[in-house]
C-alpha positions as CSV (number, residue, x, y, z in Angstrom):
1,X,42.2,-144.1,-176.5
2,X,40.0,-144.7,-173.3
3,X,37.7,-147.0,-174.7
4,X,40.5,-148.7,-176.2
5,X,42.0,-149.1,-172.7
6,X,39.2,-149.9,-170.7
7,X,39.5,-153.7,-171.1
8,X,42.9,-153.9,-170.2
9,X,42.2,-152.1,-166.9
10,X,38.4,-153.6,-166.0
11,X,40.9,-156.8,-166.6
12,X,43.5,-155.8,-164.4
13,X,41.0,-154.8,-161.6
14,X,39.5,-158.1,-161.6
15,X,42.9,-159.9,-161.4
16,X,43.3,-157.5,-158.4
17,X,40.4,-158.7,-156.9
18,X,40.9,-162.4,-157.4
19,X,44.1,-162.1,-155.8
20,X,42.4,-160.4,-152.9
21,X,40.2,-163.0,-152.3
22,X,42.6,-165.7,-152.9
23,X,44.7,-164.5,-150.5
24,X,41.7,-163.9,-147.9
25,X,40.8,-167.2,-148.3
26,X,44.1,-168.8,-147.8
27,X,44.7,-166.5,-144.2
28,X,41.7,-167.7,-143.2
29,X,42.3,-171.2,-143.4
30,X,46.3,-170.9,-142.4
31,X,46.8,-167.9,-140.6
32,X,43.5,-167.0,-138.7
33,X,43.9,-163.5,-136.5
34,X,43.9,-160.2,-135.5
35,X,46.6,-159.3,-138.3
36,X,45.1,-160.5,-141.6
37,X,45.2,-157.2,-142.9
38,X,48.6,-157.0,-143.0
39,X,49.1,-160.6,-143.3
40,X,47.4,-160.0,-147.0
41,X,49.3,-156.7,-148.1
42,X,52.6,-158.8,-147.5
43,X,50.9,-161.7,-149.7
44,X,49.8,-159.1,-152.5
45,X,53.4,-157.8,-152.3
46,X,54.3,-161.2,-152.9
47,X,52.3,-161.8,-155.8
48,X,53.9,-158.2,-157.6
49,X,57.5,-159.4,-157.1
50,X,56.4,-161.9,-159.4
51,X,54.9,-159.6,-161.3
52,X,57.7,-157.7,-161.4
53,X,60.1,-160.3,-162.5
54,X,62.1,-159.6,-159.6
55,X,65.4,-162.1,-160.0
56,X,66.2,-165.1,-157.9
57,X,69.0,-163.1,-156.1
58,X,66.1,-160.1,-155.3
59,X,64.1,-162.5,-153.4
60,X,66.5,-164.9,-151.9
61,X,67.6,-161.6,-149.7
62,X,63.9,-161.0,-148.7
63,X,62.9,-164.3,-148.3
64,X,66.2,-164.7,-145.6
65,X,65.7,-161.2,-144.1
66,X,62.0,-162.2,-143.2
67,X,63.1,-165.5,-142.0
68,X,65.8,-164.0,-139.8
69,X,63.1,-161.1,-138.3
70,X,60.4,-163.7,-137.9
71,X,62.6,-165.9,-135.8
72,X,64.1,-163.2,-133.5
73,X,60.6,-161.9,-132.9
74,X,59.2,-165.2,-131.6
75,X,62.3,-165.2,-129.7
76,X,62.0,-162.3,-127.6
77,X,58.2,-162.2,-127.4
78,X,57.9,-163.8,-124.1
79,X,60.4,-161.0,-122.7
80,X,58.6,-157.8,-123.9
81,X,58.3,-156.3,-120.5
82,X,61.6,-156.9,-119.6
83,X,63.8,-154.1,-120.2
84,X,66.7,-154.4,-122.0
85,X,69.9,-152.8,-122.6
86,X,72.0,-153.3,-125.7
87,X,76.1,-153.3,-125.4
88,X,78.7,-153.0,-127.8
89,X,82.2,-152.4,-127.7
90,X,85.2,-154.6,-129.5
91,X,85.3,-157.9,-129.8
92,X,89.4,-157.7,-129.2
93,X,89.0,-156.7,-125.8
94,X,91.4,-159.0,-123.7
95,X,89.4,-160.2,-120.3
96,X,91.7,-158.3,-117.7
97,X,91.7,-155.3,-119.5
98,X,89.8,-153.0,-117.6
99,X,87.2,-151.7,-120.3
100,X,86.0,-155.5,-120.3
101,X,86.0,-155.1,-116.6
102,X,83.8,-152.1,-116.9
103,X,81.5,-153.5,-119.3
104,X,81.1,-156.7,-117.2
105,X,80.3,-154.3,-114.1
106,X,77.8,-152.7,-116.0
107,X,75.8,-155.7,-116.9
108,X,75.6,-156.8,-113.6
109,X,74.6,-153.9,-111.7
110,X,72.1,-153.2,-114.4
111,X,71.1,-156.7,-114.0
112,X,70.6,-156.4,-110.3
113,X,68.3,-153.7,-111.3
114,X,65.9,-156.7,-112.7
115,X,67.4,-155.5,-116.7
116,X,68.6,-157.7,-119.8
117,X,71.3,-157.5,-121.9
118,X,71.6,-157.6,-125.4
119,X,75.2,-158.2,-127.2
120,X,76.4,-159.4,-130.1
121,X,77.4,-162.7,-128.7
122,X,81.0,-162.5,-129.6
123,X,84.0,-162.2,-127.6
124,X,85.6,-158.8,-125.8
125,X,83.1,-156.2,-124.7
126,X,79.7,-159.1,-125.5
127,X,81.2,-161.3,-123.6
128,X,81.4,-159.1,-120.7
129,X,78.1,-158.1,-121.3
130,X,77.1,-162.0,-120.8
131,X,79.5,-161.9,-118.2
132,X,78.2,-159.8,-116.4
133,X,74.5,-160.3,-116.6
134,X,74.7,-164.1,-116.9
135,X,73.5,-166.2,-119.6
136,X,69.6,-166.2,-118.0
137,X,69.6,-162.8,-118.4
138,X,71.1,-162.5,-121.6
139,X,70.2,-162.2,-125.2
140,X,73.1,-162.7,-127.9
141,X,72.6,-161.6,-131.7
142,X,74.9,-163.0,-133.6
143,X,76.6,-162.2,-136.9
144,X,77.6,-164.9,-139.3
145,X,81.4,-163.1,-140.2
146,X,84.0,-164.8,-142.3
147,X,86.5,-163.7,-139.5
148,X,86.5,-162.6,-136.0
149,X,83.4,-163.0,-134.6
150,X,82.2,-166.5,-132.9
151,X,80.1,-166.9,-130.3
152,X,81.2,-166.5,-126.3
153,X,80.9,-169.5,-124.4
154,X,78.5,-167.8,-122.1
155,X,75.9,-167.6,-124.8
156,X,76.3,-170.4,-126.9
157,X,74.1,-173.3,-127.8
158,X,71.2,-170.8,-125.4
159,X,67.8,-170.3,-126.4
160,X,68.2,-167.0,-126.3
161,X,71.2,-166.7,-129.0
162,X,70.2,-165.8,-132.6
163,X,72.4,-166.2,-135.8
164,X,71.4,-163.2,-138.6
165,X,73.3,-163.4,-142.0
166,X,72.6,-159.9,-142.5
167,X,73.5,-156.4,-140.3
168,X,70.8,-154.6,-141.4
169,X,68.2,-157.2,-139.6
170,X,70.6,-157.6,-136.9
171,X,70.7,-154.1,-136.4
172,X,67.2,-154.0,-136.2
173,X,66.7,-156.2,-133.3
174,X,69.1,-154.2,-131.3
175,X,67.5,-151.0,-131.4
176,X,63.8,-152.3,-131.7
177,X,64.2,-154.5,-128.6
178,X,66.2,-152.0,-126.5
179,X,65.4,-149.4,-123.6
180,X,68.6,-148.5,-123.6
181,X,72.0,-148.5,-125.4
182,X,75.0,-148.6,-123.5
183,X,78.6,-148.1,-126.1
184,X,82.1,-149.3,-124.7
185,X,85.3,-148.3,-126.7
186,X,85.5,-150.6,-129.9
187,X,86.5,-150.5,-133.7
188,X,84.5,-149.4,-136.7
189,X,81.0,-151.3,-135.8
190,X,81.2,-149.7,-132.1
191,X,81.2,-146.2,-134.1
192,X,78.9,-147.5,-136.8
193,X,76.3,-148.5,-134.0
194,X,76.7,-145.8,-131.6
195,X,76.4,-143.2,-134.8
196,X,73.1,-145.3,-136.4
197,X,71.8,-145.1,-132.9
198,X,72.4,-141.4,-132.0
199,X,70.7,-140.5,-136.0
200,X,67.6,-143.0,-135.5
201,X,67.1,-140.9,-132.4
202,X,67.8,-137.8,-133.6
203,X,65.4,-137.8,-136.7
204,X,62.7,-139.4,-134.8
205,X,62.9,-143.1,-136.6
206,X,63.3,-144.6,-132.8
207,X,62.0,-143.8,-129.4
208,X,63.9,-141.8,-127.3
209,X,66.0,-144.0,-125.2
210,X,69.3,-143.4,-123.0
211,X,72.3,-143.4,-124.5
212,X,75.6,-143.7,-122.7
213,X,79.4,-143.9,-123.4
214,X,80.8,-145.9,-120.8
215,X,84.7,-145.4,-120.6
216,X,86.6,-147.6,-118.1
217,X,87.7,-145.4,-114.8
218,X,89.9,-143.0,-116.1
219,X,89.7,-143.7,-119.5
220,X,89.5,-141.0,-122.7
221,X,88.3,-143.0,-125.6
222,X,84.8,-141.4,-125.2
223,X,86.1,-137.8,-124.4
224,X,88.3,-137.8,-127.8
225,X,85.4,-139.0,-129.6
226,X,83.0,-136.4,-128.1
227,X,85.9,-133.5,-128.7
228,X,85.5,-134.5,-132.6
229,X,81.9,-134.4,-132.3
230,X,81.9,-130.9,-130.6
231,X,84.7,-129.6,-133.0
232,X,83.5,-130.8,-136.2
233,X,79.7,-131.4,-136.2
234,X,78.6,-129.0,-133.6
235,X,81.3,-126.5,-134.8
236,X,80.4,-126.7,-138.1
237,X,76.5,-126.8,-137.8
238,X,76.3,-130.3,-139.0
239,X,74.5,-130.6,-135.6
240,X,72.5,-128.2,-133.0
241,X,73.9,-127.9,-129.8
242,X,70.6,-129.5,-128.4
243,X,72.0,-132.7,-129.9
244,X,75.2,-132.9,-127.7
245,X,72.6,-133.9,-124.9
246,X,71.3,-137.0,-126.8
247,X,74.1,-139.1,-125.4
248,X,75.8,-138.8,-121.8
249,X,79.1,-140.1,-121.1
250,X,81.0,-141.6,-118.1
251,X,83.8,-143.6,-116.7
252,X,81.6,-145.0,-113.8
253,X,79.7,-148.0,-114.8
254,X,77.2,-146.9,-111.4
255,X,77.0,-143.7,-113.2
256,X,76.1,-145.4,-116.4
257,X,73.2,-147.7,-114.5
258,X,71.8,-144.4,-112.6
259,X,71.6,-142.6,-116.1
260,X,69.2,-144.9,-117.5
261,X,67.2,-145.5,-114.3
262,X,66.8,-142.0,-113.9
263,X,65.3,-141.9,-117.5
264,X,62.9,-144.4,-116.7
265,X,61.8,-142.6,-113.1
266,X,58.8,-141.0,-114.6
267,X,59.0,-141.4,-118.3
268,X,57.1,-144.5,-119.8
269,X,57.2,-144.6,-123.6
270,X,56.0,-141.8,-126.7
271,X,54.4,-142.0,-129.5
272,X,53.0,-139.5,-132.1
273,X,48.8,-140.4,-132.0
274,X,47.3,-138.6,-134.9
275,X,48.7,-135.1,-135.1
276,X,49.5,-135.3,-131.4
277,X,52.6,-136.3,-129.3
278,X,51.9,-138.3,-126.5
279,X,54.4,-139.2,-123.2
280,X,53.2,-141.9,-121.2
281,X,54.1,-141.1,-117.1
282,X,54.4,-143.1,-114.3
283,X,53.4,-140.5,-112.3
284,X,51.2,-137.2,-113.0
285,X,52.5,-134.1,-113.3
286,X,51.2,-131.1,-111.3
287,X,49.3,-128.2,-113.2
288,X,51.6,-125.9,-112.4
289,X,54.2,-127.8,-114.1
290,X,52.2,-128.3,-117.1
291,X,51.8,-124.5,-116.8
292,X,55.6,-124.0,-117.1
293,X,56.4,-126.8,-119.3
294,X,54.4,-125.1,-121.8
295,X,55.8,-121.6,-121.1
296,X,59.8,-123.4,-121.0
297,X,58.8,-125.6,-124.2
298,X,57.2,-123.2,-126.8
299,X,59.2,-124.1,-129.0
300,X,58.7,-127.9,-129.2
301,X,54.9,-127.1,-129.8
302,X,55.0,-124.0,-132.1
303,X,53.0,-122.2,-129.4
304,X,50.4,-124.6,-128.5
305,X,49.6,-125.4,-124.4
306,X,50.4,-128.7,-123.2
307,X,47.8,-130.7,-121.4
308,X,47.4,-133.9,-119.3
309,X,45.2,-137.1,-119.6
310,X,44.5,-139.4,-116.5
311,X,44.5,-142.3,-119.2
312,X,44.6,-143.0,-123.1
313,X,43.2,-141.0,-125.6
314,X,40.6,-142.9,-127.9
315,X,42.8,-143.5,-130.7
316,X,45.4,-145.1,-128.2
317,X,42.5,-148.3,-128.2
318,X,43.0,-148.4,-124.3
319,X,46.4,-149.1,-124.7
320,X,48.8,-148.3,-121.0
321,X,45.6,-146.9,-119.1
322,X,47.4,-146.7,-115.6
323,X,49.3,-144.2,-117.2
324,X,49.2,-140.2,-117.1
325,X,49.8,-138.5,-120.3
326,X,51.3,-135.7,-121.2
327,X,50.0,-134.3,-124.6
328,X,50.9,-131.6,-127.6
329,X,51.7,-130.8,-130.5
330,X,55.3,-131.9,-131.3
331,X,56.8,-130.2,-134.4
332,X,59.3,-132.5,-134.9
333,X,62.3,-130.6,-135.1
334,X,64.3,-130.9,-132.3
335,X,65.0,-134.4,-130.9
336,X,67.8,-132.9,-128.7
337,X,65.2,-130.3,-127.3
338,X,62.6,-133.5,-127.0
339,X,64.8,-134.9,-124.7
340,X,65.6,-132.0,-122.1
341,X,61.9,-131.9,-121.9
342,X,61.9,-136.0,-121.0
343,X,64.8,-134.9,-118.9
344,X,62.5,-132.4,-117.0
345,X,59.4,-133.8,-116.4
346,X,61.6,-136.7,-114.9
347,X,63.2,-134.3,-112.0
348,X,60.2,-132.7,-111.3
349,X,58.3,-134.9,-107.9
């Protein structure tokens, strides 16, 4: 039965190999870089689909989806060390009510602060966002809807605007591309995008960013939604009590601004490097802190010490090297816990 076989798969290897080199050859003559590697697995992938016989409908989706991504990425390229800060909210709000009057305060204090907005580039709470902020400092992702939603005349016809068919690549851009989320009251997508925001954080699948329900001055949207939240998630395990700190809520939109400044004041940026977690400082920590951050934090690193690095480690590639680090073990199991430690290490001087 193996001998029988063996052509079939010495054939198949070859095939495999031709395709490899194909595609090598054709990156190398239109797409010369740093990236070829990946470049090529996304051409091999390619080349199964049709191997696959993956239908017309299949691919049309991918082929749009990648279109959409490719775009927005070339479109906020030139602003990656800006920092940003996505807003939603609903798209009905009226522009005297004083939520929109909040949201528009928000952005511009924010934008004072030498921060971008991202919205959805619709009306209500995005177009206070815009408002705010101003179209130069603005970025509007917009969502082709059969109803509803058309772009604010503060965004429109700007460079900076970009038009996805689909919410899943939309949705993308707004968490990839911000340091912060910032939720006004709104409908279902407000929820939908607070929630997806709050789980991507929660499970790891996004950095850990600020994220903050802004009420207008006086307002109880936020505190009803957080006394379901309490009630039914926390009070029926469906979430730790560690989790409740993942989000902070407000009715003052200088409150809101100071919360994810004070995130920033030592914290950089995290990432896992190897079997290690890795939090990139402004600022060094002292040894005595390190001493008690690993005695306070046991639990976040089943027991292993914390340490600091005056730069990158070698698997970093030099990456940030003005940067302290503050290394250990992370087991992954407490996000909520992850970010009282981020909230720590920025009150300490």
């Amino acid at each position: 039965m193996n001998d029988s076989n063996q052509p079939i798969f010495a054939d198949r290897e070859e095939r495999s190999k031709a395709r490899a080199v194909a595609c090598a050859q054709f990156l190398d003559t239109f797409a010369p870089g740093p990236n070829q590697d990946m470049l090529a697995e996304m051409m091999v992938t390619m080349t199964r689909l049709a191997a696959d016989g993956t239908g017309r409908g299949e691919i049309k989706i991918l082929n749009r989806a990648l279109k959409e991504l490719r775009y927005a990425f070339k479109i906020f390229a030139p602003y990656s060390d800006v920092p940003k800060v996505s807003i939603f909210g609903s798209a009905r709000t009226p522009t005297d009510n004083p939520q929109y009057l909040q949201a528009a305060k928000f952005a511009r204090l924010i934008r004072e602060k030498a921060w971008m907005v991202i919205t959805g580039a619709g009306d209500g709470i995005m177009r206070a966002g815009h408002d705010g902020a101003t179209r130069e400092s603005s970025f509007g992702v917009n969502i082709a809807l059969p109803f509803e939603q058309s772009t604010n005349d503060i965004i429109a016809g700007d460079p900076k605007l970009v038009n996805f068919n689909y919410f899943f690549t939309r949705k993308l851009l707004f968490v990839k591309e911000a340091d912060a989320i910032c939720l006004f009251p709104g409908g279902y997508g407000t929820q939908d995008e607070g929630f997806e925001a709050l789980t991507l954080v929660q499970t790891g699948k996004a950095q850990p960013v600020p994220i903050v329900l802004c009420d207008e001055p006086g307002g109880t949207y936020w505190q009803h939604w957080r006394t379901y939240v309490k009630a039914e998630l926390l009070g029926n395990g469906m979430i730790c009590a560690e989790d409740m700190g993942l989000f902070f809520l407000t009715d003052s939109a200088e409150e809101a601004v100071e919360e994810i400044l004070r995130f920033y004041r030592r914290y950089h940026s995290s990432r896992f490097v190897r079997d290690e977690f890795v939090i990139r400082m402004k600022s060094p920590l002292s040894q005595s802190t390190i001493a008690r951050l690993s005695r306070d934090f046991v639990d976040l690193a089943d027991g292993s010490p914390f340490r600091q690095e005056n730069g990158p480690l070698p698997a970093e590639d030099g990456e940030l090297p003005e940067l302290s680090r503050l290394v250990f073990r992370f087991n992954g199991r407490s996000s909520g816990r992850l970010r009282s430690l981020i909230n720590d290490i920025n009150s300490n001087d």
